[in-house]
C-alpha positions, 0 to 999 in steps of 0.5 A: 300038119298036113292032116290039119291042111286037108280040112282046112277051110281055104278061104280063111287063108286067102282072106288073111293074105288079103289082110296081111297085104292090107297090114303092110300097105297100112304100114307104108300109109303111115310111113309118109306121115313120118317123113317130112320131104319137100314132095309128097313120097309115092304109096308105091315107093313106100309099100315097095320098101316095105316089102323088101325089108320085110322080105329081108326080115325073113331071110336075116337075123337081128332085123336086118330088114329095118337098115334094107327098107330105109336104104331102098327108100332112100336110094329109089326117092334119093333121101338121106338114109340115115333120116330115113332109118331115123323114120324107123326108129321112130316107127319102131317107138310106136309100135312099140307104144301101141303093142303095150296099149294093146296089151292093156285091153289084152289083159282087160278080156282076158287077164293072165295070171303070174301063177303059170310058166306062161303068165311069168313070161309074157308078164316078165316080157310086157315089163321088158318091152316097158322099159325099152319103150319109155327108154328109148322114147326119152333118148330120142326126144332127148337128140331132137330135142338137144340137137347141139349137146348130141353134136357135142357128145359125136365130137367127143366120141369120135375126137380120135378119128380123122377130120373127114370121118369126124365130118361124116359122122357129124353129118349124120348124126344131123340127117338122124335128127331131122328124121325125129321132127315127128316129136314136134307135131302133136296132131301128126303124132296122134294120126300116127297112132290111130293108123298104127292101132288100124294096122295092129287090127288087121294083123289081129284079124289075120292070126283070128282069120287063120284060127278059124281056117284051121277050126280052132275055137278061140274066142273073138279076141284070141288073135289080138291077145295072140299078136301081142305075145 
C-alpha cells in the first residue's frame, strides 16, 4: 500500500475530494426537493445534516446515520423527524432505483457472465436489490396512498398499549406519511431522478479518478461498473 502511495499521482486525490464533496452537496440538493415545508430549507442546514449522518455511517453499524441526519435536520429547522426520516426512506427508494437503472447500462458496457463466482454474486445481488426495491416501493405508495387502512392496522397493532402511547404512535405514523407526499408530483418525482443519476455520476467519477491516481488501467466506464458492485 505505502509503495502504491508513493507513486500515486496526487492530484487524482484532491480532485476526488472535490467530487466527493460535490456528491454529497448534490445529495443535500436533492434533499429539499423531498420536503415539502412552508419555508424553503437552507443548502447549509441540508448538506450539514448530511455530513453528519454520513459521518455517523462510519462510525456505526446497520446505517445509523439515516436516523442521526434526520433527527439533526429536524432538531436544527424544527421539523418532525419522523416526516423527515420518512424523506429518507424515500431517498433510500430511489437510489435504490437509480442503482438498478444504472446497473443496466453496467451491464450493456460490460456484460457479466453467471459462469464465475463473481458474476453469480453480483447477479444474485442485483436480484436482491430488485426485490427490495419493487417491495418497498409498493409498501410506501400503499401508506400514502391509504392513509386511513395504516391508521387502522397502528391501532390494531398497538391496541395493547396505554392511550397516550397509542396516541403517539398515531401521530407518528401521521408525520411519516406526510413525509411521502413525493409519490404524488410527477414532475417533482422525475427532478428527483435526474439529480440522483447526476449525484451517481460523480461518485462514479470519484472511483475512476482514483484508479487513475493509483495507475490503474481500466476502461472509462470502470468506476461506474465499480459504484454498483
Amino acid at each position: 500500500v505505502l509503495g502504491a502511495l508513493r507513486l500515486a499521482d496526487y492530484r487524482g486525490f484532491i480532485a476526488c475530494m472535490v467530487l466527493t464533496l460535490l456528491g454529497f452537496w448534490l445529495r443535500a440538493f436533492r434533499w429539499r426537493w423531498l420536503l415539502t415545508t412552508e419555508k424553503p430549507i437552507s443548502i447549509g442546514s441540508l448538506y450539514s445534516a448530511t455530513m453528519i449522518g454520513f459521518m455517523a455511517n462510519n462510525l456505526f453499524p446497520f446505517r445509523l446515520g439515516e436516523f442521526i441526519r434526520a433527527w439533526a435536520l429536524g432538531r436544527r429547522e424544527n421539523l418532525s423527524k419522523t416526516t423527515v426520516f420518512a424523506t429518507v426512506v424515500v431517498e433510500r427508494v430511489v437510489d435504490m432505483i437509480t442503482l438498478l437503472a444504472i446497473f443496466g447500462l453496467a451491464l450493456l458496457l460490460h456484460p457479466i457472465g453467471s459462469e464465475t463466482e463473481a458474476g453469480r454474486l453480483t447477479n444474485a445481488g442485483a436480484g436482491v436489490l430488485m426485490a427490495a426495491c419493487v417491495g418497498l416501493t409498493v409498501f410506501l405508495v400503499a401508506i400514502e396512498r391509504s392513509p386511513r387502512l395504516m391508521a387502522a392496522l397502528m391501532d390494531k397493532v398497538t391496541g395493547f398499549l396505554p392511550e397516550r402511547a397509542r396516541a403517539k404512535a398515531s401521530a407518528a405514523i401521521h408525520h411519516f406519511i406526510d413525509g411521502l407526499t413525493l409519490f404524488r408530483d410527477l414532475p417533482r418525482l422525475l427532478w428527483v431522478f435526474a439529480l440522483s443519476f447526476t449525484m451517481f455520476a460523480a461518485f462514479a467519477g470519484c472511483l475512476q479518478v482514483s484508479r487513475w491516481a493509483l495507475h490503474i488501467d481500466v476502461p472509462w466506464y470502470g468506476g461506474l461498473i465499480m459504484l454498483v458492485i
